[in-house]
C-alpha positions as a LaTeX table, in Angstrom:
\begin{tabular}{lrrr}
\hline
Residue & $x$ (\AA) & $y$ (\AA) & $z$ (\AA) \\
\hline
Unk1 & 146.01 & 87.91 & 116.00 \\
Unk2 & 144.74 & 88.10 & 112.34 \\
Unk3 & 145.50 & 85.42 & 110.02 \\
Unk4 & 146.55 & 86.62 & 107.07 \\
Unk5 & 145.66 & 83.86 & 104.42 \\
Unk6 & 142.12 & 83.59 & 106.53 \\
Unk7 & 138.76 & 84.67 & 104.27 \\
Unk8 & 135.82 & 84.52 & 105.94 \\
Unk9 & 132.71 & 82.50 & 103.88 \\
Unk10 & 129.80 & 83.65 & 103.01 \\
Unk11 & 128.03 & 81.55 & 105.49 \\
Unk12 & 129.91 & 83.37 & 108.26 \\
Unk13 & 129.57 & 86.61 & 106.91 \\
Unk14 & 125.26 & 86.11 & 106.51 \\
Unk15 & 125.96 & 84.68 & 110.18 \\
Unk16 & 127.33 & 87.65 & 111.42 \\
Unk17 & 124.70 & 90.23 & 109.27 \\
Unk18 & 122.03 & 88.17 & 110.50 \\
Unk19 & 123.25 & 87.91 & 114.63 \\
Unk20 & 123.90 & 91.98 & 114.27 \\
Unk21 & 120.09 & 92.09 & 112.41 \\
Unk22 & 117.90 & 90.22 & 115.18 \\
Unk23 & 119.90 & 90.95 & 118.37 \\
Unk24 & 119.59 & 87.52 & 119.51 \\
Unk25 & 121.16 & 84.38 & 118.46 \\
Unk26 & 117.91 & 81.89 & 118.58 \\
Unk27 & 116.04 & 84.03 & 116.44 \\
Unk28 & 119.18 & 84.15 & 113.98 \\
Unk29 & 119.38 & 80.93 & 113.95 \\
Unk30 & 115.25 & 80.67 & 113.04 \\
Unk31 & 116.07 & 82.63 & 110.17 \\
Unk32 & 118.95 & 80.96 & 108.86 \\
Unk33 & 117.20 & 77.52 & 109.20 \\
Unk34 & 120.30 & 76.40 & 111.62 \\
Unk35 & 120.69 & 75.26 & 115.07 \\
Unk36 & 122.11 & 77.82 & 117.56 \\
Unk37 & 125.22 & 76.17 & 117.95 \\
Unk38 & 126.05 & 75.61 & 114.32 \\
Unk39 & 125.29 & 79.49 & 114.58 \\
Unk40 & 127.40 & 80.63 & 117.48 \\
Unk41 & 130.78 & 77.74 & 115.92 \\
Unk42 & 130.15 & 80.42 & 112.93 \\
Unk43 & 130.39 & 83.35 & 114.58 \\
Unk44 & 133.28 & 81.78 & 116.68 \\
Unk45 & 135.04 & 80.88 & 113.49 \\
Unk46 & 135.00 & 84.41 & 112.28 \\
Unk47 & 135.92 & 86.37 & 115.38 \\
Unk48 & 138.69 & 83.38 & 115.41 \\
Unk49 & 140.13 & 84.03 & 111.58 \\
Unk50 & 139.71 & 87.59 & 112.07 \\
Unk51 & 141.76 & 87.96 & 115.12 \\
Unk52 & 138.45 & 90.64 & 116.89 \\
Unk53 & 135.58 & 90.13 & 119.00 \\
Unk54 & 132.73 & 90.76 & 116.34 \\
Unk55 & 129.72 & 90.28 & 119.18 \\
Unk56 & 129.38 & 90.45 & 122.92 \\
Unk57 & 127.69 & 87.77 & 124.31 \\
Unk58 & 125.20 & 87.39 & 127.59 \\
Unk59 & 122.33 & 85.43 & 128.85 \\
Unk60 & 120.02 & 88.11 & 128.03 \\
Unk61 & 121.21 & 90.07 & 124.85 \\
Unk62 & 123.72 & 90.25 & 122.32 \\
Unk63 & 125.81 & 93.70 & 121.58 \\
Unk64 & 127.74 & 94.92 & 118.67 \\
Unk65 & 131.47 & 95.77 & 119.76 \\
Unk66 & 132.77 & 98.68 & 118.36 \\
Unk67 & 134.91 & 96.75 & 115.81 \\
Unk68 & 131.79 & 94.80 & 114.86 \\
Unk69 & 129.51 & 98.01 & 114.15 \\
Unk70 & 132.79 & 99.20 & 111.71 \\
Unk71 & 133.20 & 96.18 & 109.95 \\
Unk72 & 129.27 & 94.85 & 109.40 \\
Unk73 & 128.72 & 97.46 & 106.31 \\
Unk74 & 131.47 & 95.80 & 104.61 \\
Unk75 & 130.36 & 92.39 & 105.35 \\
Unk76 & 126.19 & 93.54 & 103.98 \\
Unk77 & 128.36 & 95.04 & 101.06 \\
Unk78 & 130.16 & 91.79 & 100.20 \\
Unk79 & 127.17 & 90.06 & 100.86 \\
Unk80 & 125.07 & 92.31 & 98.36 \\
Unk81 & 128.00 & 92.13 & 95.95 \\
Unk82 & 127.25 & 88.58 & 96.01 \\
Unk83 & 123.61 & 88.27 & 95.73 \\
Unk84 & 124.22 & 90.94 & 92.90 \\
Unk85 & 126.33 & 88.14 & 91.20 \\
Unk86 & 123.85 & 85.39 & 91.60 \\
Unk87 & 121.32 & 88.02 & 90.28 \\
Unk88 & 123.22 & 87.96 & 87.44 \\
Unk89 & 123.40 & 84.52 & 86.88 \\
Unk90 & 119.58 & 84.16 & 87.49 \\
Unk91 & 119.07 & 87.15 & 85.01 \\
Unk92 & 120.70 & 85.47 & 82.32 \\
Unk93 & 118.78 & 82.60 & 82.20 \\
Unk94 & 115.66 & 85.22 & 82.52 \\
Unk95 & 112.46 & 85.05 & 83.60 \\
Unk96 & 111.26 & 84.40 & 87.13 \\
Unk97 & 112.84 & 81.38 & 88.18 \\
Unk98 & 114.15 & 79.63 & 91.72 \\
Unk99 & 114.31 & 80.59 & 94.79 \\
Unk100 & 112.79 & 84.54 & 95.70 \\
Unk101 & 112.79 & 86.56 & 98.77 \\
Unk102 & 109.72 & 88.71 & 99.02 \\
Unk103 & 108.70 & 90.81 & 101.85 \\
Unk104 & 105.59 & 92.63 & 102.37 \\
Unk105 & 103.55 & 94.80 & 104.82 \\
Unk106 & 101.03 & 93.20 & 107.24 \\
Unk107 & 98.41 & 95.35 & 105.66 \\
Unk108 & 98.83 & 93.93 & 101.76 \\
Unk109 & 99.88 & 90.52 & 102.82 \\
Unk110 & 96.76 & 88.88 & 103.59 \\
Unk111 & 94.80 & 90.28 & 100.97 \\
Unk112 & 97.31 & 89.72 & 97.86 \\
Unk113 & 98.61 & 86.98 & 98.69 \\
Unk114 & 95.93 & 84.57 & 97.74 \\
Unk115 & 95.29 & 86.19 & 94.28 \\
Unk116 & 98.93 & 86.51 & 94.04 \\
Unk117 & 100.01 & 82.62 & 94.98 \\
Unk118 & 96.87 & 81.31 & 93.37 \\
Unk119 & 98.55 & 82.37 & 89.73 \\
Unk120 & 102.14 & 81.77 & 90.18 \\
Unk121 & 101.58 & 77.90 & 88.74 \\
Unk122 & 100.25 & 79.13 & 85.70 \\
Unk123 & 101.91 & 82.62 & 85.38 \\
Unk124 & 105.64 & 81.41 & 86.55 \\
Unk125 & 105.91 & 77.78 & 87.88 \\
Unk126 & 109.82 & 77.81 & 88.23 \\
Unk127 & 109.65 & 80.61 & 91.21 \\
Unk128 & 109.48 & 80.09 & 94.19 \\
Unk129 & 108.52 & 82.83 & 95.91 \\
Unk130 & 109.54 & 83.23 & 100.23 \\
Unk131 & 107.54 & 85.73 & 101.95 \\
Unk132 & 108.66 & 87.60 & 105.06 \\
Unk133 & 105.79 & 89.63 & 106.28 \\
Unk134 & 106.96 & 92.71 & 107.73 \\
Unk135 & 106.88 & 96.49 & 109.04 \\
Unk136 & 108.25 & 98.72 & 106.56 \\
Unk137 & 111.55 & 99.45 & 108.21 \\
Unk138 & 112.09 & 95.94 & 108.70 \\
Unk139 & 111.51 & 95.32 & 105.26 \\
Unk140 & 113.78 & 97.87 & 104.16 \\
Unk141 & 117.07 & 96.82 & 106.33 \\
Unk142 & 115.93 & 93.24 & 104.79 \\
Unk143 & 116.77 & 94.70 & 101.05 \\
Unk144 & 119.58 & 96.67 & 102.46 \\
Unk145 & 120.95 & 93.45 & 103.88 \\
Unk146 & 120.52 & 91.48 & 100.82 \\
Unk147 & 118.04 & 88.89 & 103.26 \\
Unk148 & 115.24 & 89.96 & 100.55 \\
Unk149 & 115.27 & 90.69 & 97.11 \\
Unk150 & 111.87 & 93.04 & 96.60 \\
Unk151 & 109.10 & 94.11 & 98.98 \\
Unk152 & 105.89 & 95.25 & 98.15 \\
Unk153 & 105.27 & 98.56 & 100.56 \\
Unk154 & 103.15 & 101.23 & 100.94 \\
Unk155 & 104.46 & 105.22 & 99.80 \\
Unk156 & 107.27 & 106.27 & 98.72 \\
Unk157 & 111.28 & 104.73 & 98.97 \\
Unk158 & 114.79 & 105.84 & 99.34 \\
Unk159 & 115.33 & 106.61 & 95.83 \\
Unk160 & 119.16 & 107.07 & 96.96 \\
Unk161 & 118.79 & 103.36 & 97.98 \\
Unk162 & 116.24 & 101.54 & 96.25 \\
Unk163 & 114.67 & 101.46 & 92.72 \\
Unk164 & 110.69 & 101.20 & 92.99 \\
Unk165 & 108.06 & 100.46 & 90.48 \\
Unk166 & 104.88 & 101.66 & 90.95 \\
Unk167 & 101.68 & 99.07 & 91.28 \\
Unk168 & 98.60 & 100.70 & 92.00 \\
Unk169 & 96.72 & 103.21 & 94.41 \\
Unk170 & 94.38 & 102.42 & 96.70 \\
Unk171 & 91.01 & 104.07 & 97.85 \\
Unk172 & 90.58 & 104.30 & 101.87 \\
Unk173 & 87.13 & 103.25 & 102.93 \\
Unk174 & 86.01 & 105.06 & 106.02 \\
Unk175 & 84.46 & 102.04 & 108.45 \\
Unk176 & 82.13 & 102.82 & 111.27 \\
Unk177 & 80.44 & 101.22 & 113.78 \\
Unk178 & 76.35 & 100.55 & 112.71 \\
Unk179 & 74.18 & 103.19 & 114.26 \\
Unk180 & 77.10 & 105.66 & 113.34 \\
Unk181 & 75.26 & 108.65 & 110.87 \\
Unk182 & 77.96 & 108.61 & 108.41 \\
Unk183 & 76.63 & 104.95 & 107.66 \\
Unk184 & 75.92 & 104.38 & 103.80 \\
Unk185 & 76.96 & 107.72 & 102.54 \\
Unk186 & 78.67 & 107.68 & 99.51 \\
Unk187 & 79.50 & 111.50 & 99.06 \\
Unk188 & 82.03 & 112.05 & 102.09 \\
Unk189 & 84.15 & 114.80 & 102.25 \\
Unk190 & 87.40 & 114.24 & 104.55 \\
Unk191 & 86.27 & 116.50 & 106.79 \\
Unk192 & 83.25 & 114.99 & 108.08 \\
Unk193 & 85.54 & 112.59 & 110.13 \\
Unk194 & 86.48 & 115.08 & 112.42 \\
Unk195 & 84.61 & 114.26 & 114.96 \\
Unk196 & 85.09 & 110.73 & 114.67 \\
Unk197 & 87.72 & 108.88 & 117.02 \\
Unk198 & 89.94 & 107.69 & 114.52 \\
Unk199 & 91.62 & 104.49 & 115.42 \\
Unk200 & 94.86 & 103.34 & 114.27 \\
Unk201 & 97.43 & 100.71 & 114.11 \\
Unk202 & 100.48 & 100.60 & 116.23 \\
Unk203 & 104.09 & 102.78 & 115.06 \\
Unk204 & 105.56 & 101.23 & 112.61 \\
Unk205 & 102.88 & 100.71 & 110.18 \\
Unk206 & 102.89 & 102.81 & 107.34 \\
Unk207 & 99.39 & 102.59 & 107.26 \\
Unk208 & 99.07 & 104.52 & 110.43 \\
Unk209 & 101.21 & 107.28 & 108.74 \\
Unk210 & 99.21 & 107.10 & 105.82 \\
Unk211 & 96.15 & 107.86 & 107.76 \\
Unk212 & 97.42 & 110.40 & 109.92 \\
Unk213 & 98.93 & 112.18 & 107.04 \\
Unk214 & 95.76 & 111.81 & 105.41 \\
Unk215 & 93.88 & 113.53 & 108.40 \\
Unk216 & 96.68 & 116.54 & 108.92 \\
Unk217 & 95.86 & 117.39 & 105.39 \\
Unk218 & 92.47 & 118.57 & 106.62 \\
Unk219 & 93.23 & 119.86 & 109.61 \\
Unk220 & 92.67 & 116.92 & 111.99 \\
Unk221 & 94.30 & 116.23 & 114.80 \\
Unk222 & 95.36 & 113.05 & 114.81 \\
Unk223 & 98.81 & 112.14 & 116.68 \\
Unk224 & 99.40 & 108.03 & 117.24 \\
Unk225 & 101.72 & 108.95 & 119.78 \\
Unk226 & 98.41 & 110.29 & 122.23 \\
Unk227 & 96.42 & 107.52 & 121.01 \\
Unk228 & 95.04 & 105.89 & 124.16 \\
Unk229 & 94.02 & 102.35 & 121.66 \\
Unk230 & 96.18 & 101.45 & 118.99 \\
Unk231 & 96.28 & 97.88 & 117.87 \\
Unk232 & 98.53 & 95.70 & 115.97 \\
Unk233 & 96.05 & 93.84 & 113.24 \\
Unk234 & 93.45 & 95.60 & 111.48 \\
Unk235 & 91.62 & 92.07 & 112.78 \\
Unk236 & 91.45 & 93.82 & 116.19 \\
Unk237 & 90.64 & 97.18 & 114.78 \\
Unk238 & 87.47 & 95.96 & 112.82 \\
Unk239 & 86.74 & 94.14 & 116.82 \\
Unk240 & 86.63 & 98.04 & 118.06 \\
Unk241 & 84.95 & 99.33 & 115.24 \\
Unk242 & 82.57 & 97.33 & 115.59 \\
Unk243 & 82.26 & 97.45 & 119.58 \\
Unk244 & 81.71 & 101.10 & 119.41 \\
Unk245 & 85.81 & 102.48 & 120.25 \\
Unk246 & 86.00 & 104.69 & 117.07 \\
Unk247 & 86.34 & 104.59 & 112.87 \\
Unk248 & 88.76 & 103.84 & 110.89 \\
Unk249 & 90.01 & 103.97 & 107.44 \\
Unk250 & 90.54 & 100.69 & 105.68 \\
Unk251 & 92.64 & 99.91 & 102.24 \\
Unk252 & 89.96 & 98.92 & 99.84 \\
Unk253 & 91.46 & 95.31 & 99.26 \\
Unk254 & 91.32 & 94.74 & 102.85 \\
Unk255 & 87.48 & 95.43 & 103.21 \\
Unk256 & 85.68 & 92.07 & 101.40 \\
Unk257 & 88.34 & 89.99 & 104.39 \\
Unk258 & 88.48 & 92.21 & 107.47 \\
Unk259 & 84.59 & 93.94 & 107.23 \\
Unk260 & 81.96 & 90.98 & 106.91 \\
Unk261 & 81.79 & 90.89 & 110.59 \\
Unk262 & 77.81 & 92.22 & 112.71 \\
Unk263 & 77.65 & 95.41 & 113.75 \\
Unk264 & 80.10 & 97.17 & 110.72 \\
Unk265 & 79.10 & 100.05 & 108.58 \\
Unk266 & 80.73 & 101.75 & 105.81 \\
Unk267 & 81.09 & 104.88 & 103.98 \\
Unk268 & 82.96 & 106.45 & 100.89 \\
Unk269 & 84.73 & 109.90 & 100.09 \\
Unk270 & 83.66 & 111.63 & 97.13 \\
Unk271 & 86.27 & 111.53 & 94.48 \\
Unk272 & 87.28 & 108.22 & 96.10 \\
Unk273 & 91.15 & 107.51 & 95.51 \\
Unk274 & 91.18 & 110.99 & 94.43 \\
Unk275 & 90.48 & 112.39 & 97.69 \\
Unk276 & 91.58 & 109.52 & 100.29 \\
Unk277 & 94.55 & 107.04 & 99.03 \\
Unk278 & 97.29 & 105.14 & 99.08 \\
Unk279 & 100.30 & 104.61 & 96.55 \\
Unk280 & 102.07 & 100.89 & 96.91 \\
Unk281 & 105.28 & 99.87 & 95.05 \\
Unk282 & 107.03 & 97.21 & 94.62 \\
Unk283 & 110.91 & 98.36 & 95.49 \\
Unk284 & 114.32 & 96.55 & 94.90 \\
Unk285 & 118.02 & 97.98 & 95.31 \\
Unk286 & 119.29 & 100.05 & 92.74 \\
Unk287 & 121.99 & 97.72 & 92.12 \\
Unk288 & 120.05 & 94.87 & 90.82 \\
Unk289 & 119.92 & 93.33 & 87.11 \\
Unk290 & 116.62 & 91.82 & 87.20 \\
Unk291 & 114.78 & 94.79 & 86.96 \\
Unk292 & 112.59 & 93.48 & 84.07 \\
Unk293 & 111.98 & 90.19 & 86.39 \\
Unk294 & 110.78 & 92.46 & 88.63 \\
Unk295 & 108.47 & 94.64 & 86.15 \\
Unk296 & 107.16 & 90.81 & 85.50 \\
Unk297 & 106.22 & 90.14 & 89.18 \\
Unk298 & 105.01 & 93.87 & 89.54 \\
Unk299 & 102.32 & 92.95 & 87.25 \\
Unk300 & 101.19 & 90.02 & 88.62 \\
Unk301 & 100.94 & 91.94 & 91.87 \\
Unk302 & 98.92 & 94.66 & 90.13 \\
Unk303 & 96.61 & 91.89 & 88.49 \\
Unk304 & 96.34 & 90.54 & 91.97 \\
Unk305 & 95.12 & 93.78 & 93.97 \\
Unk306 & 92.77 & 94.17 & 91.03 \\
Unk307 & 91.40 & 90.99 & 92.20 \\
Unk308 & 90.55 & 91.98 & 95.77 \\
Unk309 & 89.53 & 95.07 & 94.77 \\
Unk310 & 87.38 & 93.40 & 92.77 \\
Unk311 & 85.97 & 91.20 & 95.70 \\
Unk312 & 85.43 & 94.38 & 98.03 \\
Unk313 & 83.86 & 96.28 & 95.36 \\
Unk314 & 81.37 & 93.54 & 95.28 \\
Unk315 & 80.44 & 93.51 & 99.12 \\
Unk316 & 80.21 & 97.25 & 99.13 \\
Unk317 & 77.71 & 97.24 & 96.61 \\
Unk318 & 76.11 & 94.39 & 98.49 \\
Unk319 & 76.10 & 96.98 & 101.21 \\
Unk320 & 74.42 & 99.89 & 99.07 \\
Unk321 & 77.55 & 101.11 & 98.92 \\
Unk322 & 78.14 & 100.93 & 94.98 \\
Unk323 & 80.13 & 103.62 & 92.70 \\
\hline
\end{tabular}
């Protein structure tokens, strides 16, 4: 039975986005910042007003009925509608200010987000910024779903989707282990690493597809779905590297944090970016208002990467590895 003066509240609709997002009602309830039960009474309220079973429920997962996979667009819709409103609000009063939800890749995170942080006091001391670190497809259902607000990924968006502004591009540096003889060359062409064992992250990165893509362009096989060691940090691929598995290729802002470890060695392409690269952005839904709050934090984040850039162009030099 549907009640027909019932309208479901924006607490149960993010309750039922968020269930239907994670599969699994402790981990929705981690990410709303409420206890399972006040969770599942807001589901239960819901289904109740609604007159429909929204979510099947068992000891050991949680399924979508049919009903509930027709009606959860319109409840991200209503919910984007809304964030869209507060947007608004927030726009008006301009500037970065309050609460933001900012998600970005494993492989960025730990290297901006120092620089980044370090000059929000100064730069914008009414935000405060929440950061989900991420996979990119994660990230993206987390902007579709109006949980985030911007993420900062690596390559290209759904420009039917999402707005994007771009923030920089990033050299690859190609890291080997010590007694490798690409060690210390400076003048690499990409297809010197041919015979190399090129390790990679796990699916899901875009980094891995940014490396592979950046291998097939030369005629390398590289497929991540043969690969017989992938790993899930570039932490634990510097650990190989440096043990002998393989090489890899490392973002530039990564190198002064991930490479000061024994037994690492280093080498870059000739032409640099130009020849082995990455574009990041900083994307947002095409529906927003705050696009010039966003051009604001964009160039923070640019002024950031500059910043570890900075730091890794120092070690490599350090390294005799200068341009």
């Amino acid at each position: 039975m549907v009640y027909k003066d019932f309208r479901p509240t924006f607490a149960q609709l993010r309750t039922f986005a968020i269930i239907a997002e994670f599969k699994h009602f402790g981990a929705a309830a981690r990410h709303l910042g409420i206890s399972q039960p006040s969770l599942s009474q807001g589901l239960a309220a819901l289904e109740t007003g609604l007159g429909v079973q929204l979510v099947e429920r068992s000891t050991r997962k949680v399924i979508i009925t049919p009903i509930g996979r027709t009606l959860l667009p319109f409840a991200q819709a209503t919910l984007e509608s809304l964030d869209a409103f507060v947007g608004q609000a927030r726009g008006a009063q301009g500037g970065l200010v309050g609460d933001l939800m900012v998600g970005i890749i494993p492989t960025i995170a730990p290297y901006l987000l120092p620089h980044l942080l370090g000059r929000l006091p100064e730069a914008a001391p009414e935000l405060q910024p929440r950061i989900v670190e991420d996979k990119t497809h994660a990230l993206e259902e987390g902007l579709r779903s109006g949980n985030l607000e911007v993420a900062v990924l690596g390559g290209s968006v759904d420009s039917t989707t999402f707005d994007s502004i771009e923030l920089y591009d990033e050299e690859f540096v190609l890291v080997v282990p010590h007694d490798s003889p690409l060690a210390g060359r400076t003048d690499l062409a990409l297809s010197e690493i041919a015979g190399e064992n090129i390790l990679l992250l796990d699916d899901g990165h875009c980094l891995t597809d940014q490396v592979v893509d950046i291998c097939h362009a030369v005629d390398i096989p590289v497929d991540p779905r043969t690969a017989l060691t992938r790993a899930a940090s570039l932490t634990t691929v510097m650990q190989l590297v440096a043990a002998g598995f393989g090489a890899t290729l490392v973002p530039l802002s990564a190198v002064a944090a991930e490479c000061r470890r024994p037994h690492l060695a280093f080498a870059r392409f000739a032409g640099g970016a130009h020849t082995a690269s990455r574009s990041v952005v900083l994307a947002f839904r095409a529906s927003t208002t705050r696009t010039s709050d966003y051009a604001e934090l964009g160039e923070m984040l640019t002024s950031a990467y500059r910043d570890a850039e900075a730091e890794s162009h120092e070690f490599l030099e350090s390294q005799g590895l200068a341009r």
